[in-house]
C-alpha positions in Angstrom: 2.5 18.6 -3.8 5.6 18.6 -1.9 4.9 16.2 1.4 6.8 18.6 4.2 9.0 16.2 6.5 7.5 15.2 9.9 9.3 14.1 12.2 8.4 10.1 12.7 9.2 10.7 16.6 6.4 12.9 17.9 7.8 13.2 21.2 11.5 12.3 23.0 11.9 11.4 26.8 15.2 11.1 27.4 16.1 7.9 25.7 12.6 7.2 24.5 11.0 7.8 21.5 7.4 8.0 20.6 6.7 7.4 17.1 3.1 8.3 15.1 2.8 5.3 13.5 2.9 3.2 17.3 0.5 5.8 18.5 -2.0 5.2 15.8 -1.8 1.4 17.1 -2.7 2.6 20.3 -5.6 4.9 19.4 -7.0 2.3 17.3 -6.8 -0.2 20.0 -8.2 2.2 22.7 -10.8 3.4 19.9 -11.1 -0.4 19.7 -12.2 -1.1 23.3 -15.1 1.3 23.9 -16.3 -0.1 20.6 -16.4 -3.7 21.7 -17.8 -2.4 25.2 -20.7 -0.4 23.7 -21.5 -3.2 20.9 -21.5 -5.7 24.0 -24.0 -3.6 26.2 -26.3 -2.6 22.9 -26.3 -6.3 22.4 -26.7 -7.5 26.2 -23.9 -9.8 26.1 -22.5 -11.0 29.7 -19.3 -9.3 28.9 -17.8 -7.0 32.0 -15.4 -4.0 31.4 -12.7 -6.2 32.0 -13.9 -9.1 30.1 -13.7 -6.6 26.8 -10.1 -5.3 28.3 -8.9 -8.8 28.1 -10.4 -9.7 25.0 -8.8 -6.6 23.3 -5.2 -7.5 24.7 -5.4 -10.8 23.3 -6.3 -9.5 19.8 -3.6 -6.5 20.1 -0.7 -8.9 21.1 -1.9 -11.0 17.9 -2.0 -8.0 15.6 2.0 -7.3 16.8 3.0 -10.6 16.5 1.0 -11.7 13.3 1.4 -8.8 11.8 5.4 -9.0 12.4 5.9 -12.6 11.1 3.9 -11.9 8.3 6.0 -9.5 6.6 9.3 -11.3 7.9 7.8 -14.6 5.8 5.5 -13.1 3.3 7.7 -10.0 2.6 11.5 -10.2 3.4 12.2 -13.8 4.9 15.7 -13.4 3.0 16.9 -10.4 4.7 15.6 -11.8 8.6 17.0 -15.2 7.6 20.8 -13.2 7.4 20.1 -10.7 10.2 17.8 -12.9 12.7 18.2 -9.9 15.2 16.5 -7.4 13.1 13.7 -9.4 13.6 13.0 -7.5 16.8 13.4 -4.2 15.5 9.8 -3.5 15.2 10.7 0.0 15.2 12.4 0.0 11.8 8.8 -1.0 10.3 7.8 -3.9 8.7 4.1 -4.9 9.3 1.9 -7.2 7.6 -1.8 -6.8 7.1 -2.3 -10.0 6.2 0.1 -11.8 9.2 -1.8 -9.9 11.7 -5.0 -10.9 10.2 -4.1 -14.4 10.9 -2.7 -13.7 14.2 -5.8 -11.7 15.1 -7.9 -15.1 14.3 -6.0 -17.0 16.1 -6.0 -14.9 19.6 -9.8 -14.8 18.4 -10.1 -18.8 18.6 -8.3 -18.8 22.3 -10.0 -15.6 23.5 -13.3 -17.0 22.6 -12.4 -20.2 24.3 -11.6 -18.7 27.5 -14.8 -17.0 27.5 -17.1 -19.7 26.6 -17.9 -18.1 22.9 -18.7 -18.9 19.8 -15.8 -17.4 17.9 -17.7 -16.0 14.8 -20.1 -14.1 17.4 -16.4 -12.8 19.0 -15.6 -12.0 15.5 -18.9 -10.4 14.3 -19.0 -8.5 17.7 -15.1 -7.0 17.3 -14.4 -6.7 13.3 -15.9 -3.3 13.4 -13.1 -1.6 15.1 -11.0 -3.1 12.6 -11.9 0.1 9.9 -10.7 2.1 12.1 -7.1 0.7 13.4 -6.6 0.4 9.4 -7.7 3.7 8.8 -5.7 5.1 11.6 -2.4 2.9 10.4 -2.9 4.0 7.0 -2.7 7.9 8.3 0.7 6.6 10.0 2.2 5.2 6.7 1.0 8.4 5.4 2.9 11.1 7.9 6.0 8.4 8.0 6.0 9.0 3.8 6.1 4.9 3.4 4.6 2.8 1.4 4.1 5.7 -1.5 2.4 5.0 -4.5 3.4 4.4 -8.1 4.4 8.0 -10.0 1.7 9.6 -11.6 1.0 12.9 -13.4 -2.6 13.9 -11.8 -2.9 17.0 -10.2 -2.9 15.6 -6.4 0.4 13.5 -7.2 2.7 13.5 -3.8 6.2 13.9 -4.0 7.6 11.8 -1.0 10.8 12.3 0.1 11.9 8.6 0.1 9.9 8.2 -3.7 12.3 10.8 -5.3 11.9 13.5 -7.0 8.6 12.7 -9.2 5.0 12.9 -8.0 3.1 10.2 -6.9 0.0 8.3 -6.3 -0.6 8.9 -2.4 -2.1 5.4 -2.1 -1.7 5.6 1.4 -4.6 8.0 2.0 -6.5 5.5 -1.1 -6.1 2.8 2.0 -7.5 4.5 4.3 -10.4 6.4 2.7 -11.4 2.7 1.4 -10.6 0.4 4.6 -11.5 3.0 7.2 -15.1 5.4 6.7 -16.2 2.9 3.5 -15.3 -0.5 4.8 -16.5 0.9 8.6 -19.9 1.7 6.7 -20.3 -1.1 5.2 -20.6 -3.0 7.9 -22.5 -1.0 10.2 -24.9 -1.5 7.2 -24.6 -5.2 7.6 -24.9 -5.0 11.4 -27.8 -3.2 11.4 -30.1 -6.1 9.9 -29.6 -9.5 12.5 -27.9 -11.7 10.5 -25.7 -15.2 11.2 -22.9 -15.4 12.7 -20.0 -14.7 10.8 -21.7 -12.8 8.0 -20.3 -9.1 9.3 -16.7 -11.3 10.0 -16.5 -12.6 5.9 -17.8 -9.0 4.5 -15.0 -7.5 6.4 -12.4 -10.3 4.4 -14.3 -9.8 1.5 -14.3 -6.1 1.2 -10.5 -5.3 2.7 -9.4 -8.2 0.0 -11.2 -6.3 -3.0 -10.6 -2.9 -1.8 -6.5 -3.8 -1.5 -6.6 -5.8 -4.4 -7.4 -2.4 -6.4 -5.5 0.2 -4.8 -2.1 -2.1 -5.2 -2.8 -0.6 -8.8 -1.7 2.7 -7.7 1.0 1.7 -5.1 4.5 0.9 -5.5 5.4 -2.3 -5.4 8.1 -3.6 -2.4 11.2 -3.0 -3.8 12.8 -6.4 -2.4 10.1 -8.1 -4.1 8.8 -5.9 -7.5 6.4 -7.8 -9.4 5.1 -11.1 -9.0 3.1 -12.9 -11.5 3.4 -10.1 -14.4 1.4 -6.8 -13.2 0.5 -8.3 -9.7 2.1 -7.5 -6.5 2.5 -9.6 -3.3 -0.1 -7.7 -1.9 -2.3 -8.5 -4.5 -1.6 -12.2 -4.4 -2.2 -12.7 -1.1 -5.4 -10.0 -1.4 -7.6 -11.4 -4.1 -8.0 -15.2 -2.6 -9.4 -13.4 0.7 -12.0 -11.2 -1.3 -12.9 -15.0 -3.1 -13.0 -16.6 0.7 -15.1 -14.0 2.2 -17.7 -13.8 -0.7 -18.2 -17.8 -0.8 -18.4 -17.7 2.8 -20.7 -15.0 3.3 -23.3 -16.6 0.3 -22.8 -19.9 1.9 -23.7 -18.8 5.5 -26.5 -16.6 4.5 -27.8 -19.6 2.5 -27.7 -22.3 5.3 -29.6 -19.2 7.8 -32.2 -18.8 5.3 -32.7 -22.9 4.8 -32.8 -23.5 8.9 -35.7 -20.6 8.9 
């Protein structure tokens, strides 16, 4: 299948441009914000309208600025160490799942300070809106025809117009089947049964880290970077120690609930 060209701007005024992949970071952080509200009111938490505003700023300014220095360190520091100002072109691409990740925890930590919260009851109460800014982003890297997958020869191979002229692996779509509907399923099946805090937080590191552990199979590696480690890909690297993390944490504080009953 021949992916047609879309446009990456979806609409122009004047000098602006409005790209898909930016507006899937704003539906997912609007989607984001009447999630968090209604989880908040089914709950009965003391958290206003504005209170879940504020909270979802603070975790969208650490998703930009995590997910920016991420790739800039984890991805390309040698390009960004000879062209400092292309730092700030954001919109040239060049996000980092794992940089925002760590950026969203840490807005999570002062967020849930401000508010007088225990942080893995922010982070149970918010990760479930995460499936759906991936799942959303994914679609974005999809329509932008980045981030293609490695060539293949099965019948729904993708021939991307930046991948040349062989078909490949639309790992894009892989991403967001698995870390959008499945990983959003997932834990509304863990949320559904009251559990400690933090379990629904360490499934979600758990599940993203083995779900993008597998589909780097199928996707292209960076092409500043190729191969690290024999078949493994920076992705991978820094993919498989957060599915470890999450399942030790998860057994460990689902242990120490079941002792204290």
């Amino acid at each position: 299948m021949q992916l047609p060209h879309i446009d990456p701007v979806f609409l122009r005024i004047g000098p602006l441009e409005f790209r898909w992949y930016g507006l899937m970071y704003i539906l997912g952080f609007i989607a984001a914000y009447f999630i968090v509200l209604r989880r908040a009111r089914k709950r009965s938490l003391p958290l206003s309208a504005d209170d879940v505003a504020d909270i979802i700023f603070y975790l969208a300014v650490g998703v930009i600025l995590g997910g920016r220095l991420g790739y800039i360190l984890f991805y390309n520091a040698p390009y960004y160490l000879e062209h400092p100002l292309k730092i700030f072109a954001v919109w040239e691409g060049g996000m980092s799942f794992h940089g925002g990740l760590i950026g969203v925890v840490l807005a999570g930590l002062l967020v849930a300070r401000k508010k007088k919260m225990q942080f893995f009851a922010l982070a149970d109460l918010c990760v479930l809106t995460a499936p759906v800014g991936l799942g959303l982003g994914r679609l974005g890297n999809f329509i932008n025809g980045e981030l293609y997958g490695r060539v293949t020869d099965m019948p729904w191979g993708v021939v991307f117009r930046e991948g040349g002229p062989m078909p490949r692996h639309p790992s894009q779509l892989y991403e967001a089947i698995l870390e959008g509907p499945v990983l959003f399923i997932i834990l509304m099946v863990v949320g559904r049964k009251e559990r400690p805090a933090g379990v629904a937080f360490w499934t979600f590191v758990s599940c993203y880290g083995l779900f993008r552990f597998f589909v780097e199979f199928f996707r292209e590696p960076d092409s500043q970077l190729g191969f690290i480690m024999g078949p493994f890909s920076m992705g991978q690297l820094l993919s498989f120690p957060m599915f470890l993390l999450g399942l030790a944490m998860v057994l460990i504080i689902t242990k120490k609930g079941k002792n204290a009953e």
